[in-house]
N, C-alpha and C positions, 0 to 999 in steps of 0.2 A: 210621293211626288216623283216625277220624271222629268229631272231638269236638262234645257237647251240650252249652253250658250251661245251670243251673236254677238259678234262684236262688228259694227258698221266701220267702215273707211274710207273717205273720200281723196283724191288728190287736191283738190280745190282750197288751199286755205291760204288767205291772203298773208298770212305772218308768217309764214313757211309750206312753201308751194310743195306738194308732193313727197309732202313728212311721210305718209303711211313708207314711202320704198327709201326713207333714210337709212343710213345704213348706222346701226348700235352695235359693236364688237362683231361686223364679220355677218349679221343676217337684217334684214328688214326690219325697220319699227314694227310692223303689222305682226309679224312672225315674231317678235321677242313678247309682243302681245301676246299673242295665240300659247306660246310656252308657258307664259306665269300662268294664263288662265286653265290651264290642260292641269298645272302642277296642280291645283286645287282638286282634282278627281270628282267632280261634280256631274261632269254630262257630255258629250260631246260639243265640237265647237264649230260652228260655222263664222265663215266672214262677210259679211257683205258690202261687196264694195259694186262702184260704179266704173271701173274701169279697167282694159285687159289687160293693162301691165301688174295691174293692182293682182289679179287673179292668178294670172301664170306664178306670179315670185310667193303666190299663198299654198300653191298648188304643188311647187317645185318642193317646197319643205313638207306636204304630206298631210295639209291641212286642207279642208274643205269650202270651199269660196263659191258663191252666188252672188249671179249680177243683179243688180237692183237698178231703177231706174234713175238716172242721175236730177231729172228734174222733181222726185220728193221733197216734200217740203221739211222733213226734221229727219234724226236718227231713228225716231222712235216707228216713222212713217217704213222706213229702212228696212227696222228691224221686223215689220208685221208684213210684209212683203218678201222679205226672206224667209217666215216661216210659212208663209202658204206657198212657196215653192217646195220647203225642205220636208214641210210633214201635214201635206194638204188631211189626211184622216185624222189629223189629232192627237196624236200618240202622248206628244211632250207636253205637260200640263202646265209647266214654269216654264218661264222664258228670264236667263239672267241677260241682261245689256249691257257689256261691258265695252266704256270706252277703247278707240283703238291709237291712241296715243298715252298709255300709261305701259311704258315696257319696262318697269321695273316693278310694277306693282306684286302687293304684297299678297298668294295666293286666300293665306288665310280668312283676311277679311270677306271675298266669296261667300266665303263660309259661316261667317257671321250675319251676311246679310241674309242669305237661305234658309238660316235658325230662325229669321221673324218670319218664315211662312208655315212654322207650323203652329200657328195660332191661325184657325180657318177663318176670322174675321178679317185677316188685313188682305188688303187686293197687291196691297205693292211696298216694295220692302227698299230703302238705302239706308245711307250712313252719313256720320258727322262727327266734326271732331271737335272738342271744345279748346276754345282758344279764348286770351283775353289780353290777347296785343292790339294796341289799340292803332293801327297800321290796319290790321285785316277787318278791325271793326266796322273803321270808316271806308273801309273800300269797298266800292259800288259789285265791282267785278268778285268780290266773295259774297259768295252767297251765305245767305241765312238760315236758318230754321229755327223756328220755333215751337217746344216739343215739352206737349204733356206727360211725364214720362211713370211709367208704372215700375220700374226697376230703376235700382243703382246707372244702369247704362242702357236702355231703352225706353222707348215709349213711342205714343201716336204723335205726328205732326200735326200742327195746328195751323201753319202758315210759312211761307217760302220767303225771303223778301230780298232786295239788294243793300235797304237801309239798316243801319245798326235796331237790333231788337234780340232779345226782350229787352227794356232799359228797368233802371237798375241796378245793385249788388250782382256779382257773379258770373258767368265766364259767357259768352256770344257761342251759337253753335255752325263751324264752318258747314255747310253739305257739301257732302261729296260726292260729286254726279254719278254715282255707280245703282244701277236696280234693279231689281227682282220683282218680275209680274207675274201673276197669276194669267193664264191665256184667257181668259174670260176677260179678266182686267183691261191686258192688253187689246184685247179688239173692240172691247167699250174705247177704252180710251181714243184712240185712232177714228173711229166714227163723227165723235167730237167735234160740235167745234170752237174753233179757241176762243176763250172767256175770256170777259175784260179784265178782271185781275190779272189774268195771264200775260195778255196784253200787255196793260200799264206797268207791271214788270219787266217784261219780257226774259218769263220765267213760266215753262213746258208744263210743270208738274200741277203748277195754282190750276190748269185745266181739269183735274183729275179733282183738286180737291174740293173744288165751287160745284164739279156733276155728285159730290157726297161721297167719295171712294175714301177707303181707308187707306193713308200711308204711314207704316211705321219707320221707325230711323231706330239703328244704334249705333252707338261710340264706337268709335275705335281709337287708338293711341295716337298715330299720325297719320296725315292725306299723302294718297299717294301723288306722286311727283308728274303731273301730265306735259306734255309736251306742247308748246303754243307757237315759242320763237327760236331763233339761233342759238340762242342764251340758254335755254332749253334743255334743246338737243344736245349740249355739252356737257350739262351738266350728268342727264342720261346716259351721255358715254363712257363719263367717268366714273360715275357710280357705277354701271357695268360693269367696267374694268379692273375697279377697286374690290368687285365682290363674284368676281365669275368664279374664284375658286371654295366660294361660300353657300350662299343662299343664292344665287342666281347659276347654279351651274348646269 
């Protein structure tokens, strides 16, 4: 396999306008992204954002940025639009999608997601964390999954939801928006178009699973820490700051 990562970026977000060029110990959210994901040694990294400030301060730090058009309609739209500019004959066969508001995130997991693509049956690979606080259960805004799983800490997804599931005995599975596609996957998927499930969720992925695609999921220990609002952002700086001479250096 010959993996690409893309991490898409928008300035556009109504709970913190122009997060991607926040500043986290000294470089760009975008750029402190681009670092964790580079530490994984996985593929080269493109960004694709929609905007020229977004690109120059990607550019300035030596990383590789594509503009995309700001009127697509998701990330995933984004990201299949940055690769037929970055590798129009095909070269890279995986595409990882790595959000571009987790800048502390933990390179490893990458890496665990890219282990469920060597099973040639799954089209598309993320992760999830098991929780059973009953806070994240009922919250709409934590996603779900639900997951047949063939190992201790992996398996196929069954379904996406926002409602508490599976009920019952034992622990709810957070997902964690991070993926790994197969490029065939990824330009099925993008063809698409969006499913009522998907819909009636409003949840990206149920599209992929209602056209019959395979998604595996596995564990990992903790979700990384994304960035949404002010609150956020604080918190990512001081975890930066706390660990820059550790693991984030």
């Amino acid at each position: 396999m010959k993996p690409l990562i893309i991490i898409p970026a928008r300035m556009a977000s109504t709970r913190l306008p122009g997060k991607p060029l926040a500043d986290i110990g000294g470089a760009p959210m975008i750029v402190r992204c681009a670092q964790r994901a580079s530490a994984a040694n996985l593929g080269p990294i493109y960004i694709a954002c929609c905007e020229p400030e977004v690109r120059d301060a990607v550019t300035a730090s030596d990383y590789h940025a594509v503009m995309t058009d700001p009127d697509l309609p998701s990330g995933t739209d984004r990201i299949k639009s940055a690769l037929e500019q970055i590798d129009p004959e095909g070269e890279f066969d995986t595409i990882i999608n790595v959000q571009g508001d987790l800048p502390t995130l933990d390179p490893a997991i990458l890496q665990t997601a890219m282990a469920l693509m060597d099973n040639p049956d799954v089209d598309i690979a993320t992760l999830a964390v098991a929780t059973t606080d009953p806070e994240d259960i009922a919250n709409p805004n934590v996603v779900k999954t639900v997951i047949a799983f063939d190992t201790d800490t992996s398996g196929r997804a069954l379904y996406f939801t926002r409602a508490s599931a599976p009920s019952g005995d034992g622990p709810v599975y957070h997902h964690v928006g991070l993926y790994v596609y197969r490029r065939k996957a990824l330009m099925q998927f993008c063809e698409l178009a969006p499913s009522p499930l998907e819909t009636r969720e409003r949840l990206e992925q149920l599209r992929a699973l209602e056209a019959g695609m395979r998604i595996d999921v596995a564990l990992i220990d903790h979700a990384p820490h994304g960035v949404d609002t002010p609150a956020d952002l604080e918190r990512a700086r001081a975890q930066y700051k706390s660990n820059e001479h550790e693991s984030l250096k």
